[in-house]
C-alpha positions in Angstrom: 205.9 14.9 297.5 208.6 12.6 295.7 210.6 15.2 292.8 209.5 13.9 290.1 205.6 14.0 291.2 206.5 18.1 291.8 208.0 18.0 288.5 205.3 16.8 287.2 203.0 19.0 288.7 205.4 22.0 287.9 205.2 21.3 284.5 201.4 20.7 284.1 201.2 24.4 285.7 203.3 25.5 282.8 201.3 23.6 280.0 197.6 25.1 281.6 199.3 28.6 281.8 200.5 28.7 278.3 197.2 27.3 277.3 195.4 30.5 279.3 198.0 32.9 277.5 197.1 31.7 274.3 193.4 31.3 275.0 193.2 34.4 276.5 195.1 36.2 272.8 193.1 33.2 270.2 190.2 32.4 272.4 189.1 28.7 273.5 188.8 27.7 270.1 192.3 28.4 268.9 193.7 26.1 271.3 195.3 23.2 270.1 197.7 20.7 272.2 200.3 21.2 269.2 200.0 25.2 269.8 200.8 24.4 273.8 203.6 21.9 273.0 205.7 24.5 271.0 205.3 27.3 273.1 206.8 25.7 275.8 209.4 23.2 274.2 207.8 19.9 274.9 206.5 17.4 272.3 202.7 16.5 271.8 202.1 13.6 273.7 203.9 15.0 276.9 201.4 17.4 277.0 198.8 15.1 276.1 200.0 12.5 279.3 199.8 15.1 281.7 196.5 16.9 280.6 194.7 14.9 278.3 192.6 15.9 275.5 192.0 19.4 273.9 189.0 19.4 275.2 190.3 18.7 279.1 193.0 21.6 278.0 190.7 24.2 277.5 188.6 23.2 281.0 191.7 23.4 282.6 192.3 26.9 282.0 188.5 27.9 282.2 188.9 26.8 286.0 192.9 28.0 286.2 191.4 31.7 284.9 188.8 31.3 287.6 190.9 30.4 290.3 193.5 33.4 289.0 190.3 35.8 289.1 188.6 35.2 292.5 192.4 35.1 294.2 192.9 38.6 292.9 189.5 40.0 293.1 187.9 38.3 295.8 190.1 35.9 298.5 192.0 39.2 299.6 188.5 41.4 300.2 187.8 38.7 302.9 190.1 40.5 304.9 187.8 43.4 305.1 184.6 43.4 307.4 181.4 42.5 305.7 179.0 45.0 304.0 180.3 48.2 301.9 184.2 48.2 303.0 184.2 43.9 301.2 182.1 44.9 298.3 183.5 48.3 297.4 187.2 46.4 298.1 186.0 43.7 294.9 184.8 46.2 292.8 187.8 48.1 293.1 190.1 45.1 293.0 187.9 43.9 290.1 188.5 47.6 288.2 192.6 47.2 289.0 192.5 43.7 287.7 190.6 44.9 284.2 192.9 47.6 284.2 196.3 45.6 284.4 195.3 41.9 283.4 192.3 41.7 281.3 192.8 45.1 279.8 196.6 43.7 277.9 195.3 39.9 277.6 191.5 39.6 277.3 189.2 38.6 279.5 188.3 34.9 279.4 185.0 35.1 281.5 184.1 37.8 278.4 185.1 36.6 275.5 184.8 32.9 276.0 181.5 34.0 276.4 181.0 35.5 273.3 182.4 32.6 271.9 180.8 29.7 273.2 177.2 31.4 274.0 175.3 29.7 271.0 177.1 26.2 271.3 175.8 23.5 273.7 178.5 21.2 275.4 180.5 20.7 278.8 183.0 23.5 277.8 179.7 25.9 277.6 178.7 24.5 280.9 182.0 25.0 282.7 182.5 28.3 281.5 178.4 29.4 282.5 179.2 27.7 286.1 182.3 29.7 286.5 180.8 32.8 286.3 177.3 31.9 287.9 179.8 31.2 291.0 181.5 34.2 290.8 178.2 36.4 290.4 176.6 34.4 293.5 180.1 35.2 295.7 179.6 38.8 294.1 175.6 38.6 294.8 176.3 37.1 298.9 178.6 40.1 299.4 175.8 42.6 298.2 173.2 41.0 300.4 176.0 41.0 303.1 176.5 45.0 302.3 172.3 44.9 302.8 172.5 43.2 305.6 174.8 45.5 307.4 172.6 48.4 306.8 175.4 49.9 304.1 172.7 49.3 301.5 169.2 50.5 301.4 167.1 47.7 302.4 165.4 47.6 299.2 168.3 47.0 296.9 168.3 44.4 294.5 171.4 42.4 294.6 171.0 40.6 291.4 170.4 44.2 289.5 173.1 45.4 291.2 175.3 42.6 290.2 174.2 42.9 286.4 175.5 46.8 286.6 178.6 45.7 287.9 179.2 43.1 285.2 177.9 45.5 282.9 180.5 48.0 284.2 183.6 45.8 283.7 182.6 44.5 280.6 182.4 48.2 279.4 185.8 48.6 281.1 187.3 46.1 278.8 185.5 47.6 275.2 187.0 51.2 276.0 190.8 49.2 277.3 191.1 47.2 274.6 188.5 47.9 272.0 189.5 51.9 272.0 192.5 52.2 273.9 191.0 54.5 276.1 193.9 54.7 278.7 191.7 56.8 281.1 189.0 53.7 280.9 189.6 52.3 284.5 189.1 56.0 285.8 186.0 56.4 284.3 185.1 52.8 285.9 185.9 53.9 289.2 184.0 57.1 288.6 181.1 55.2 287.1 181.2 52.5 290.3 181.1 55.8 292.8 178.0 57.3 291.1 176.3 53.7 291.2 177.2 53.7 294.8 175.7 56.4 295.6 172.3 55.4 294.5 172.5 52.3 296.4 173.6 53.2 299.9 171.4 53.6 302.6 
């Protein structure tokens, strides 16, 4: 790679992570490419050259928050062997990561939910595929878990999965919502219980 191609590439990273800082405080919709331009230093149309539209802005950091969220949740648990010691690794991972990203900047997968769940459109559908793919990966490791005999054999994986999601998004309200600074402690206690009533 010639220098000014990793130049280039350096400072496309830099526009798509001040876009996810400020979509992750504004939300999706308060994304403009003027916003990104002056947050950085550059002008308009060199963010516009190396990222296009608005609209290709805020899919880039749908799918940059994604990538940041299964490399710290769920690429590191593949170290672990299959069945309970992968899953219980994600969830806890998952609980760190409310607790000391999400919890100070918002949690895209949440809000731009909330923001986008009446509107039709590709932003919509990129966000809705993003999390279906993280809820399969989380779903695979449950049946994995199942599998393993670490589960009870009759456990439903997509219940399960719903609880979990149900668990972090709760995480976030008490982090953010009521400062609850004993919120990830309650997660993990919460997460131990549910355990509990799923293994085998």
């Amino acid at each position: 790679m010639d220098a000014k191609t990793q130049k280039s590439e350096l400072t496309r990273a830099a526009i798509v992570g001040a876009a996810l800082d400020l979509a992750s405080a504004q939300g999706l919709e308060a994304l403009s490419l003027q916003a990104v331009a002056d947050r950085i230093g550059l002008s308009k149309s060199g963010v516009f050259s190396r990222v296009g539209s608005r609209e290709a802005l805020q899919k880039a950091v749908i799918e940059e928050y994604g990538r940041r969220f299964l490399a710290d949740v769920f690429v590191p648990a593949m170290q672990k062997p299959k069945g309970l010691p992968r899953l219980d690794d994600i969830v806890q991972r998952w609980i760190v990561r409310m607790r000391d990203v999400e919890a100070h900047t918002g949690c895209l997968f949440t809000a731009g939910a909330f923001e986008l769940d009446d509107r039709e459109g590709e932003l919509r559908e990129l966000l809705h595929s993003e999390v279906l793919r993280w809820r399969a990966a989380l779903r695979r490791t449950v049946m994995q878990a199942v599998e393993s005999g670490d589960l009870k054999a009759d456990t439903d994986a997509e219940q399960l999965v719903a609880e979990l999601s149900g668990l972090a998004i709760g995480l976030l309200h008490d982090a953010r919502f009521l400062r609850d600074a004993r919120a990830s402690e309650r997660a993990v206690a919460s997460w131990q219980r549910m355990l509990q009533s799923y293994r085998a």
